[in-house]
N, C-alpha and C positions, 0 to 999 in steps of 0.2 A: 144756402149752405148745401140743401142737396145737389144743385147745378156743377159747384163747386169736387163735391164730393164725386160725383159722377165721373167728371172730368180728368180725375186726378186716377182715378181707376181703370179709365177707357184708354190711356194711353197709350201710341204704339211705342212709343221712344223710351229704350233701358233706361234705368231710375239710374243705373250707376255711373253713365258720365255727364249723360244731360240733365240739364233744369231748367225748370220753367222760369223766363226773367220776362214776361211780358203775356197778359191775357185781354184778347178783343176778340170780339163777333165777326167786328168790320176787315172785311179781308183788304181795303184799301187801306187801313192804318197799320194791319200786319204787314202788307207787303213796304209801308213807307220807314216803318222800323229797321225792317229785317235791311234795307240799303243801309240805311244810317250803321247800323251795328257793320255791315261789307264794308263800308267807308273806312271802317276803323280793322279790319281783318278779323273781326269775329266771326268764327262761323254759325252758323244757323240750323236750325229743322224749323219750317214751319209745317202746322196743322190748321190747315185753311178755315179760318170761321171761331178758331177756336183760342192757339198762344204759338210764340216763341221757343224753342229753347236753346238755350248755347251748353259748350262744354261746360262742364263744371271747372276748369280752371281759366276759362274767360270772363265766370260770373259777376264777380267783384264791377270789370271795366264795364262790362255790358249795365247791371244796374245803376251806372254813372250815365252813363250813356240813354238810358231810359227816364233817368230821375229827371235827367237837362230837360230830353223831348216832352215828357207829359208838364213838366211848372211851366 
């Protein structure tokens, strides 16, 4: 939780359009998301090591899109 915590506090990206749809270490599985979400025209922030975020009115298709890739 405090990782978590931490995380959620240190970020560079405004709370008010971004959000987070996706958290890993592995900068290879962030960067193999963040294509899958461009595949589809979402845009992106990534924070290397750390998460995703998309717009806030891409969220909905992006956690479709994330729920496919991690089952």
């Amino acid at each position: 939780m405090n990782k978590l915590r931490q995380f959620m506090t240190s970020s560079q990206v405004s709370r008010d359009e971004w959000v987070v749809v996706f958290l890993d270490k592995n900068d290879f599985r962030l960067s193999a998301m963040k294509k899958r979400l461009a595949e589809q025209s979402i845009q992106t922030h990534v924070e290397k090591g750390k998460a995703i975020y998309v717009l806030q009115s891409d969220l909905e298709s992006a956690k479709a899109i994330v729920a496919e890739w991690v089952n």
